[in-house]
N, C-alpha and C positions, 0 to 999 in steps of 0.2 A: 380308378384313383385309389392309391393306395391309403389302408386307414392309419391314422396319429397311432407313434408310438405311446407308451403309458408317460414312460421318460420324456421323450418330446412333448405333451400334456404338461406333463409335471414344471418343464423348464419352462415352458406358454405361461404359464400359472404363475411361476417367481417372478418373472420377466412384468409380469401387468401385476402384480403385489409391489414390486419396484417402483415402478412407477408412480403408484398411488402414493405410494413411501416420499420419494421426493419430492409430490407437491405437499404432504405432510411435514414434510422438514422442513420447507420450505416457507412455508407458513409460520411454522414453529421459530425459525432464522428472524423474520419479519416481526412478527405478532409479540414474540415473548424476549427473544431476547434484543429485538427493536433495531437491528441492523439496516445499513442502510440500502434503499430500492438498490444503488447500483452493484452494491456486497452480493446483496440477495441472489440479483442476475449474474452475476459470476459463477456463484453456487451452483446457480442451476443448471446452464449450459457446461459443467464441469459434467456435474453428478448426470444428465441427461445423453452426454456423450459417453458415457461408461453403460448407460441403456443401451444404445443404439450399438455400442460394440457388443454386447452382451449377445443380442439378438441377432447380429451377422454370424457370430463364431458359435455360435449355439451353446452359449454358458450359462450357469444358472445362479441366478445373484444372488437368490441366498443360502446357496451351499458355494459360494466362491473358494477358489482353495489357493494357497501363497501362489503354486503354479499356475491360474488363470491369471492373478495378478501380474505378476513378472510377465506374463503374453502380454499383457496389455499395456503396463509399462514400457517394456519393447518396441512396440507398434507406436507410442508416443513418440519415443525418441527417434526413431526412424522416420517418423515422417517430422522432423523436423523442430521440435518443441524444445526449452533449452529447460536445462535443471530447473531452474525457477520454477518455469509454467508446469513442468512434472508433477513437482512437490506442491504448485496448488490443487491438481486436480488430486494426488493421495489424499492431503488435509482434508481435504471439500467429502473425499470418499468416507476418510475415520470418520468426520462430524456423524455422517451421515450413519453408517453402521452402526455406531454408540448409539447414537437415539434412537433407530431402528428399536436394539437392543433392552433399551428404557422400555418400548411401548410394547414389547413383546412381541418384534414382527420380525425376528432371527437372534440365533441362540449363537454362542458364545463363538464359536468356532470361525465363524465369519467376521466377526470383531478379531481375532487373532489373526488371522490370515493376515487383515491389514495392515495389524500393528507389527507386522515382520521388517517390509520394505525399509529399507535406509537408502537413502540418496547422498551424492558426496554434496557438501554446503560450499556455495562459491561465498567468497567474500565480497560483500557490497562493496559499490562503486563510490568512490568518492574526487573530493577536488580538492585543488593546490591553494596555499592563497594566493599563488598567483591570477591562478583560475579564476578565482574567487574574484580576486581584483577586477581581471578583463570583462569578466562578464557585468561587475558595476558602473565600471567606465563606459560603457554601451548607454548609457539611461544617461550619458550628462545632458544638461538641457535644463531648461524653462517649460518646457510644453506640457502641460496636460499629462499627455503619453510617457515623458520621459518620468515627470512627477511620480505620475503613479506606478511604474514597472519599476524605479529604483525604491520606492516606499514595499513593493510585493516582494520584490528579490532580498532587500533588508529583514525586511521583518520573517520570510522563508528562513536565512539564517541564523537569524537570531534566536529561532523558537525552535527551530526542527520540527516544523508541524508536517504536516502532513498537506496536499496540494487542497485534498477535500476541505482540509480546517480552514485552511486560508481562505477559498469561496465561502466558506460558512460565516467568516467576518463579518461583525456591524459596525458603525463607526463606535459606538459604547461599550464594546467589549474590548478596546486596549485603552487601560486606564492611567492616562501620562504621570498622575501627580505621584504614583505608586511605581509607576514601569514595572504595570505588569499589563498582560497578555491572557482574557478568556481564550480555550480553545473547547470548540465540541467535537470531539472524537468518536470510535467507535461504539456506537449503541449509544450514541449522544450524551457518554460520559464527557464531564466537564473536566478540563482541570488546568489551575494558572501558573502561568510559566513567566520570570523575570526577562527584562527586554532591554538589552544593552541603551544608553544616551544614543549612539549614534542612530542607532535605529530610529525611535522615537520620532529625534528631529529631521528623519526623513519621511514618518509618516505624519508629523505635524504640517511640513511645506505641502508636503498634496493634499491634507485638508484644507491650508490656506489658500493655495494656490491654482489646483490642481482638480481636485474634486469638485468644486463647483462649475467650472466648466466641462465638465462632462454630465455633467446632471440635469433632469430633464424638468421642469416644473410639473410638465404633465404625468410623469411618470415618477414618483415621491421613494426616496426608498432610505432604508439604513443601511444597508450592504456597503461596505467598506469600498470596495474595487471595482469601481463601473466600468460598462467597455466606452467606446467613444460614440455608443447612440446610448448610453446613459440605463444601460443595463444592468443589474447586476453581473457580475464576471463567473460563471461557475468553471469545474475543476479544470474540464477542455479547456475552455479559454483559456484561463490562466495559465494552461499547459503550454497552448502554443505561443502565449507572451514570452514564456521561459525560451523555450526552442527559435523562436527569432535572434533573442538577446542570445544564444547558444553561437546560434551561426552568422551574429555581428561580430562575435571577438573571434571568431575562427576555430571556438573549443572542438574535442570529436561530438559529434553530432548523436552519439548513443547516451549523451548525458541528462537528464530526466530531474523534473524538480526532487524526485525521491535523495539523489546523490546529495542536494543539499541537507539533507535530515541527513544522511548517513555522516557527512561529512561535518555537524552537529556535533554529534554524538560522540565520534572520534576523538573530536578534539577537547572533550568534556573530559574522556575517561584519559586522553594522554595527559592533558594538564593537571591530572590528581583528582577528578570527583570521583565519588564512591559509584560503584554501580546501581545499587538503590536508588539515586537520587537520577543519576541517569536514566532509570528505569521511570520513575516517575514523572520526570522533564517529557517523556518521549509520547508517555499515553498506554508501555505497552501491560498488557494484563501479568505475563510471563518473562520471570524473569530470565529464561532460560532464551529470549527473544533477544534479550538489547547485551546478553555472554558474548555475541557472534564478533561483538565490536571488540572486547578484549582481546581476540583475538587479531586482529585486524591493528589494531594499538601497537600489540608486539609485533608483526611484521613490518611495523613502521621502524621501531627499533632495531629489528636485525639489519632493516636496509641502512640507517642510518649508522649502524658500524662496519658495515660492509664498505661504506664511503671511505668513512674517515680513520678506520682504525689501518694501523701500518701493514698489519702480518694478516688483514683481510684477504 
């Protein structure tokens, strides 16, 4: 048997300094800036899978060079991953690198590598109000069920939260007399957001009506959205409440409660709010996050005289 190269040594050595690196980060993700369990796990299965590609292709992570990157990038997209899920595993990769960097566990040059890649930005998905419509029409009804999926799908549009925030609801965190809206967002930043009447009186009727039948004596809780064994409803659930009401009204089936926050936001920046306020309605840290939609605004506009204009 032949003996370990020095090199081959050397990249054994990066490859398990890596490692130790991610569950440091990862800690660090958790502990300090107080992300949540399931961000965390994203993180890690990201940054964990750029291990284990590491160690097949014999690269060495911390002398990474733009050229490993783009292999690897590569091999994402070919096996299947759409822009999106790319650009998380890069971000997941910079976090990671920059603290690296911070605790002195690789020099600079590996941090640049990273910050080379650019990815093309699709434009979020959003809905019509027609859309919008069909999919409330799905909840008409007296029941329990109907109560509370048109009180979730309301107050979804009306806040642009996030699927997480909305499981995160107590019934004391939306405050009628004020119409507003507690949300705990990322890193369990707080912040209140206005909540149209309609809405309101839609999550008034499934307090009155609606929420007590579903609620369990023996099982006491403040969670806004219980299932129908008197659970709290976390983000899956409510995910797949959304995805039923999806494919009642017949919408395409790739539509995700995210598209209602997109579809938020849109309609903020097309009816005249500033983007700041936008920015701060939404929870995001970056302003350079909730730009995507200005974007996105104006190809409303070009289509809309694409329609109507004569010499279109």
């Amino acid at each position: 048997m032949s003996a370990q190269t020095p090199e081959a040594a050397a990249r054994e050595l990066d490859q398990r300094r890596l490692q130790e690196a991610i569950e440091g980060y990862l800690a660090h993700l958790s502990g300090v800036r107080n992300l949540s369990p399931n961000t965390t796990r994203a993180y890690g299965q990201d940054l964990r899978a750029f291990l284990l590609w590491t160690q097949r292709e014999g690269v060495s992570p911390l002398r990474v060079t733009h050229r490993d990157l783009r292999a690897y990038l590569l091999e994402l997209t070919r096996a299947g991953y759409s822009t999106r899920t790319i650009a998380r595993h890069l971000s997941a990769l910079r976090g990671l690198y920059r603290w690296m960097l911070r605790e002195g566990l690789c020099d600079s040059a590996a941090v640049t590598a990273l910050s080379s890649p650019k990815l093309a930005r699709t434009l979020p998905r959003t809905m019509s109000d027609a859309d919008v419509r069909r999919l409330l029409e799905t909840c008409e009804g007296s029941g329990p069920v109907e109560l509370r999926d048109r009180a979730f799908l309301e107050l979804l549009y009306a806040t642009g939260a996030r699927i997480s925030e909305v499981a995160g609801l107590s019934v004391d965190d939306v405050a009628f007399d004020q119409g507003l809206v507690s949300l705990f967002g990322k890193g369990s930043k707080e912040r209140v957001v206005p909540v149209y009447p309609v809405a309101l009186e839609r999550v008034e009727s499934y307090l009155a009506r609606g929420r007590g039948a579903l609620a369990r004596a023996d099982r006491p809780t403040s969670a806004l959205f219980l299932s129908t064994r008197g659970n709290p409803m976390s983000a899956d659930a409510l995910r797949t409440a959304f995805e039923r009401r999806v494919a009642q009204a017949g919408l395409d089936p790739v539509l995700t409660p995210h598209a209602m926050r997109h579809t938020f936001a849109t309609e903020l920046l097309g009816g005249g709010a500033d983007l700041r306020s936008v920015q701060e309605l939404l929870g995001h840290e970056s302003l350079a996050t909730t730009q995507v939609y200005t974007h996105l605004s104006v190809e409303r506009l070009k289509e809309a005289a694409r329609s109507a204009h004569p010499r279109s």
